[in-house]
Short mmCIF file of the C-alpha atoms (twelve columns), coordinates in Angstrom:
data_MODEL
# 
_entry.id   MODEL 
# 
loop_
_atom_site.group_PDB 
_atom_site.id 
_atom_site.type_symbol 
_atom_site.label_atom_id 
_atom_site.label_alt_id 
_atom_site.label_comp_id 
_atom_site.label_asym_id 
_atom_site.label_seq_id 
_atom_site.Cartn_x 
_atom_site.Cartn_y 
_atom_site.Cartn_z 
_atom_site.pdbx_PDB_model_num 
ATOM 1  C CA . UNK A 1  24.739  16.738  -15.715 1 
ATOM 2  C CA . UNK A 2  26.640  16.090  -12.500 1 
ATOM 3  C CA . UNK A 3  25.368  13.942  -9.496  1 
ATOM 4  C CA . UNK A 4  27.262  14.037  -6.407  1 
ATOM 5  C CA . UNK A 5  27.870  10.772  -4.019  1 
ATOM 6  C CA . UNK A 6  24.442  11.757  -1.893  1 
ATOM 7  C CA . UNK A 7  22.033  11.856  -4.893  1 
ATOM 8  C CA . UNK A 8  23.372  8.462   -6.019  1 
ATOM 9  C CA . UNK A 9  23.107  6.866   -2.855  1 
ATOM 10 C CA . UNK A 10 19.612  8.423   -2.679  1 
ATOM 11 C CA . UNK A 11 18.193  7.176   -5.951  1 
ATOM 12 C CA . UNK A 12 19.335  4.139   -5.001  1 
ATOM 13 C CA . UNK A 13 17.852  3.576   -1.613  1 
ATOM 14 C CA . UNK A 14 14.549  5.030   -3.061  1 
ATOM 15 C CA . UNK A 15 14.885  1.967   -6.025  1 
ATOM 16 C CA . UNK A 16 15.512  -0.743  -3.323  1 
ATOM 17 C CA . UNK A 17 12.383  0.488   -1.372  1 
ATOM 18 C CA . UNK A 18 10.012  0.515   -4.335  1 
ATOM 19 C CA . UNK A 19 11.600  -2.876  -5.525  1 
ATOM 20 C CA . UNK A 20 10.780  -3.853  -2.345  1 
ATOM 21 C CA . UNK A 21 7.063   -3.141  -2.244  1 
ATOM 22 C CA . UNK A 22 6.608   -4.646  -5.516  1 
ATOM 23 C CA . UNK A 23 7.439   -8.136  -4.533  1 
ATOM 24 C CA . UNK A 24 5.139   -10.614 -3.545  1 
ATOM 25 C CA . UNK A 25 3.843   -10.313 0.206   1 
ATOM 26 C CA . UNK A 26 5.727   -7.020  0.538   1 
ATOM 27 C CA . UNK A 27 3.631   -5.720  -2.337  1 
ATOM 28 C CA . UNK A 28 0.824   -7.218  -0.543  1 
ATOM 29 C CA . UNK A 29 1.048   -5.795  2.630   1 
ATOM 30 C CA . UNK A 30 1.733   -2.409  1.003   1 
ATOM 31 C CA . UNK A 31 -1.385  -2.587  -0.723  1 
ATOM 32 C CA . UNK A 32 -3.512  -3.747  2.352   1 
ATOM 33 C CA . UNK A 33 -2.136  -0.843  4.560   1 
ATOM 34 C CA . UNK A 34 -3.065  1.763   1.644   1 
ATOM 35 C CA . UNK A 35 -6.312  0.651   1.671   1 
ATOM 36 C CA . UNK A 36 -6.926  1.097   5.517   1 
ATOM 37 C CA . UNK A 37 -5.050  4.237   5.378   1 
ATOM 38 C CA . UNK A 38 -7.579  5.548   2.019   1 
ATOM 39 C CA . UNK A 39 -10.960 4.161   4.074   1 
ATOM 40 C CA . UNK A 40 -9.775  6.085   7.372   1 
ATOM 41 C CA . UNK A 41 -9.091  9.475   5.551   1 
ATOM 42 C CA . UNK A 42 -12.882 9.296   4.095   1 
ATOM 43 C CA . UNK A 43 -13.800 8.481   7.326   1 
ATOM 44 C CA . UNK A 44 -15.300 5.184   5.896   1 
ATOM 45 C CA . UNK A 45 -16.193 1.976   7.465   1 
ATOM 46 C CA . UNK A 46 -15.090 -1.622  6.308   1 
ATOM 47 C CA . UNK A 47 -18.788 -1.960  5.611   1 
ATOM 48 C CA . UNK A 48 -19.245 1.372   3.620   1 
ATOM 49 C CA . UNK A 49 -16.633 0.616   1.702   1 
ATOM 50 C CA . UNK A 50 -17.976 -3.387  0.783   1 
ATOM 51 C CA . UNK A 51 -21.155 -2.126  0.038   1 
ATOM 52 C CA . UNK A 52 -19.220 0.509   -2.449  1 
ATOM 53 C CA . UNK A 53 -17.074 -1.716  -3.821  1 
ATOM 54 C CA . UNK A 54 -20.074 -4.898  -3.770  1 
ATOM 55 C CA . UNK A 55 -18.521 -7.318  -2.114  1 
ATOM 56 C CA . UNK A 56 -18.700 -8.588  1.476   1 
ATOM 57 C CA . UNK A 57 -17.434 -6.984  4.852   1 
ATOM 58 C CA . UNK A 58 -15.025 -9.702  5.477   1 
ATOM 59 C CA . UNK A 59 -13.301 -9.463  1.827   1 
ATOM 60 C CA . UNK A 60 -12.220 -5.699  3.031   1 
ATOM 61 C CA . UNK A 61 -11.073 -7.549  6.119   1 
ATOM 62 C CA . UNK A 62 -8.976  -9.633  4.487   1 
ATOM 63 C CA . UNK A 63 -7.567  -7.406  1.793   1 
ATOM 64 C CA . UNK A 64 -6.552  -5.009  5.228   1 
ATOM 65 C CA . UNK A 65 -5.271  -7.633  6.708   1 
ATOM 66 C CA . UNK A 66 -3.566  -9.142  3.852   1 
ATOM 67 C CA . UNK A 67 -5.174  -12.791 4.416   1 
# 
C-alpha cells in the first residue's frame, strides 16, 4: 500500500493531538469540556446531572472546570 507525503503528515498531526489530550492536565481539561459539551446537548443542568450521577452540584462544577 502506498501513502503519499499528505497522509503521513496527517496521521501524524492527528497522533500528536491525541497524545496530547492524553497527558495530564491536557487530558483533564479535555475531559471537563466533554462533559459540559454532553450536559448542554441533553439540555441538562449541573444539578440534573449531580443528582444523576449522586454526587453534589459543586463536584460537576469542578470536574467542568477542571479544579
Amino acid at each position: 500500500m502506498l501513502f503519499s507525503i499528505y497522509d503521513i503528515e496527517e496521521r501524524q498531526e492527528f497522533r500528536e493531538k491525541m497524545q496530547k489530550q492524553e497527558t495530564g492536565n491536557e487530558k483533564q481539561l479535555y475531559i471537563g469540556q466533554r462533559l459540559m459539551e454532553l450536559r448542554g446537548r441533553f439540555d441538562m443542568t449541573q444539578e440534573e446531572l449531580a443528582e444523576q450521577l449522586g454526587v453534589s452540584r459543586q463536584a460537576i462544577s469542578r470536574w467542568e472546570t477542571n479544579q
